[in-house]
Short mmCIF file of the C-alpha atoms (twelve columns), coordinates in Angstrom:
data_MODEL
# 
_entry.id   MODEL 
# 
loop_
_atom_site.group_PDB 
_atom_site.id 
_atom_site.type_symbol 
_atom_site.label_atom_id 
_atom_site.label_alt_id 
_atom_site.label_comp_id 
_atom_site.label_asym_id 
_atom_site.label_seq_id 
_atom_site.Cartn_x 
_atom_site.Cartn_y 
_atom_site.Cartn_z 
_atom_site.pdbx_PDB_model_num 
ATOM 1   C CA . UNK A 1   0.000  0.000  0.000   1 
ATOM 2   C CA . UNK A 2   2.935  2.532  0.563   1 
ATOM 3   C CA . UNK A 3   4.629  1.583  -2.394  1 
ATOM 4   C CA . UNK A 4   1.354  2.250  -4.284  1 
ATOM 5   C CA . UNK A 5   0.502  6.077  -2.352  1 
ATOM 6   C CA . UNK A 6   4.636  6.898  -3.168  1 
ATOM 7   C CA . UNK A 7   4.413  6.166  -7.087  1 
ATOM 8   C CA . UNK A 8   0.608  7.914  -7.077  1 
ATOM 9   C CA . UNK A 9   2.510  10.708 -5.460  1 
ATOM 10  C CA . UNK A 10  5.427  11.340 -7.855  1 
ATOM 11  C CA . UNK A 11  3.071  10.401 -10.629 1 
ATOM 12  C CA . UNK A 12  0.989  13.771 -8.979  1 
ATOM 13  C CA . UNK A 13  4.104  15.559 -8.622  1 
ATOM 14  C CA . UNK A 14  5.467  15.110 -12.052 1 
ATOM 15  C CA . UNK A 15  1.837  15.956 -13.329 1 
ATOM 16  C CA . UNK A 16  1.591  19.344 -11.374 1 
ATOM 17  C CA . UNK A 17  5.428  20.408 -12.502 1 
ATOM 18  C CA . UNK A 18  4.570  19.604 -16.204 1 
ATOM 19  C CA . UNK A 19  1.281  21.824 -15.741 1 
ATOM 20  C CA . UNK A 20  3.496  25.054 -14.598 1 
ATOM 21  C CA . UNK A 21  5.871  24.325 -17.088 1 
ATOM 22  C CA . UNK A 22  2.954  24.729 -19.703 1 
ATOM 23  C CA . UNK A 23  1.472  27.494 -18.038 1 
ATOM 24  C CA . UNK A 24  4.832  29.437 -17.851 1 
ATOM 25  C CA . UNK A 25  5.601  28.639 -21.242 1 
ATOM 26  C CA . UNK A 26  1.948  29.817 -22.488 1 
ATOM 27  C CA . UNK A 27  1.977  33.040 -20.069 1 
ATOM 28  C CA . UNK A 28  3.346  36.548 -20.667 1 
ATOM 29  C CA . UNK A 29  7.559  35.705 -20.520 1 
ATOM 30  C CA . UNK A 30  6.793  32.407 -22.697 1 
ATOM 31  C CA . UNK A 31  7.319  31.372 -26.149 1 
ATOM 32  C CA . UNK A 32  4.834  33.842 -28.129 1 
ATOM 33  C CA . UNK A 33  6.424  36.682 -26.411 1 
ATOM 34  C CA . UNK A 34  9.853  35.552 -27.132 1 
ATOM 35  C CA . UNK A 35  9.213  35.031 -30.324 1 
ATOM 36  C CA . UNK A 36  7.532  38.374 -30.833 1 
ATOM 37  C CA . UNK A 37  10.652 39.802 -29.098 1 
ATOM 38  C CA . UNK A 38  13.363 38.023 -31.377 1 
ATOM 39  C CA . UNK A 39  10.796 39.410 -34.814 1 
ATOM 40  C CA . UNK A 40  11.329 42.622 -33.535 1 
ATOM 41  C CA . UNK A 41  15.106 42.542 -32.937 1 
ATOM 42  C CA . UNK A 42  15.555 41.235 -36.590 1 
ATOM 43  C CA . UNK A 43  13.473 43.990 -37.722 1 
ATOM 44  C CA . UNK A 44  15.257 46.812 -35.681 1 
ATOM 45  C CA . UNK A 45  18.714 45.398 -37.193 1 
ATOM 46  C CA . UNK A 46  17.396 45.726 -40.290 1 
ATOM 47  C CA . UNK A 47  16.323 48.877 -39.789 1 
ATOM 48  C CA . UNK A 48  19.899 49.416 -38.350 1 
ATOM 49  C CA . UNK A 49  21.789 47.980 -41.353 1 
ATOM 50  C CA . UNK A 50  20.102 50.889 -43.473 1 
ATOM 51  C CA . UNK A 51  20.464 53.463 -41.327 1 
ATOM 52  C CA . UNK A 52  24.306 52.316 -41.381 1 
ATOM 53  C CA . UNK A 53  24.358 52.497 -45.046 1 
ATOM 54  C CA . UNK A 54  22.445 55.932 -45.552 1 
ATOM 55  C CA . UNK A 55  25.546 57.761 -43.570 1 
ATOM 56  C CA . UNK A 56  28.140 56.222 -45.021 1 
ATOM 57  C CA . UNK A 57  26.721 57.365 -47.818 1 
ATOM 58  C CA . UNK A 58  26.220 60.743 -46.322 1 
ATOM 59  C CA . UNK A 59  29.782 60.377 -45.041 1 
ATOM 60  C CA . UNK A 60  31.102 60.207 -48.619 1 
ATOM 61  C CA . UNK A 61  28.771 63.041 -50.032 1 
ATOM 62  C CA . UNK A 62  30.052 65.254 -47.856 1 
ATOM 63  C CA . UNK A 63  33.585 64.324 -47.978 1 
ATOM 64  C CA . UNK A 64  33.239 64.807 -51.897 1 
ATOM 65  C CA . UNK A 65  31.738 68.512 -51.006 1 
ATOM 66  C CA . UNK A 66  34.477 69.258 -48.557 1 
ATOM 67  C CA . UNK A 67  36.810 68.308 -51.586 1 
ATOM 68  C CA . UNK A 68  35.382 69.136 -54.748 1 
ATOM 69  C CA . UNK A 69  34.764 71.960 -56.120 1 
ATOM 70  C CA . UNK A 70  32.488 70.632 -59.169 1 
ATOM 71  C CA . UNK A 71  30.499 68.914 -56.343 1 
ATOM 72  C CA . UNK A 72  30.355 71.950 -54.385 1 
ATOM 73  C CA . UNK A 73  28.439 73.794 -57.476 1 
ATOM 74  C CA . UNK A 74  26.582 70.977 -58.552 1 
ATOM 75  C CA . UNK A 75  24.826 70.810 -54.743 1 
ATOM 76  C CA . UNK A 76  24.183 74.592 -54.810 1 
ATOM 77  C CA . UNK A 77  22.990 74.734 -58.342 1 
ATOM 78  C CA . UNK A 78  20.556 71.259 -57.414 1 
ATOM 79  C CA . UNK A 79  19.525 73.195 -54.308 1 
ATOM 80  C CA . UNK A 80  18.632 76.923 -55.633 1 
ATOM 81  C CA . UNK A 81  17.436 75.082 -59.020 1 
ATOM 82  C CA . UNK A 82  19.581 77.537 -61.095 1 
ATOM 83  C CA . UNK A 83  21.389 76.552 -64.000 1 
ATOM 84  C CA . UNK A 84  25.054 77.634 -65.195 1 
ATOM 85  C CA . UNK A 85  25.370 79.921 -68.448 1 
ATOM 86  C CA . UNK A 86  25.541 76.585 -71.199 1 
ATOM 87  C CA . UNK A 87  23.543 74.463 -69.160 1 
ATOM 88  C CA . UNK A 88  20.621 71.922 -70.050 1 
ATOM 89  C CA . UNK A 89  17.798 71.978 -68.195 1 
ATOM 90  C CA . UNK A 90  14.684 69.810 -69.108 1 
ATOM 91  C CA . UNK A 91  11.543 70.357 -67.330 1 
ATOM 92  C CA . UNK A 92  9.262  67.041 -67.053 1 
ATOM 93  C CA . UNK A 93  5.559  67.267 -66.504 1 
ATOM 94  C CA . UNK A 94  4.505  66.137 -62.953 1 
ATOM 95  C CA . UNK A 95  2.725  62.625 -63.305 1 
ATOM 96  C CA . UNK A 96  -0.935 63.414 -62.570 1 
ATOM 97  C CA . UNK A 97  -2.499 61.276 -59.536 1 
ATOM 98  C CA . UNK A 98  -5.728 61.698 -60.972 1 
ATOM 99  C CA . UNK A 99  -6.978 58.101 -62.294 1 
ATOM 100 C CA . UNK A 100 -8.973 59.279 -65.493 1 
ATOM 101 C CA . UNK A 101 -8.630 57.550 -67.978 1 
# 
């Protein structure tokens, strides 16, 4: 009889432990959460991967300005929209965002 009330008792042991261990895993600090967290810090190195790449190239536009003097009048000419005396300039119509067709 004591051999029998021992086993029913790790048998109700091991059946309680495995219950918290689902309920932890299913609760706030379990799996979907982790999961959710590890999306998010793939999307947030992403995110810092371009933000990398957008000043180094920054880092090289401005290293070309500090350097260049064709650079330097080709940014001031882009940014009053003025053209040099034997310059091109071709004016394209604005695409319409009307849909009639």
């Amino acid at each position: 009889m004591s051999f029998l009330i021992r086993q029913l008792g790790y048998v109700a042991v091991a059946a309680v432990a495995c219950f918290y261990v689902f309920v932890a895993l299913r609760g706030p600090n379990g799996i979907p959460t982790m999961m959710e967290k590890r999306r998010q810090i793939e999307h947030l190195k992403l995110e810092n991967d371009a933000l990398r790449q957008e000043i180094d190239r920054r880092k090289v536009a401005i290293e070309q300005l500090q350097t260049s003097d064709d650079a330097r009048r080709r940014a001031v000419r882009e940014q009053t929209r003025k053209a040099m005396e034997g310059d091109i300039t071709v004016y394209l119509p604005e695409p319409s965002t009307d849909s009639q067709h």
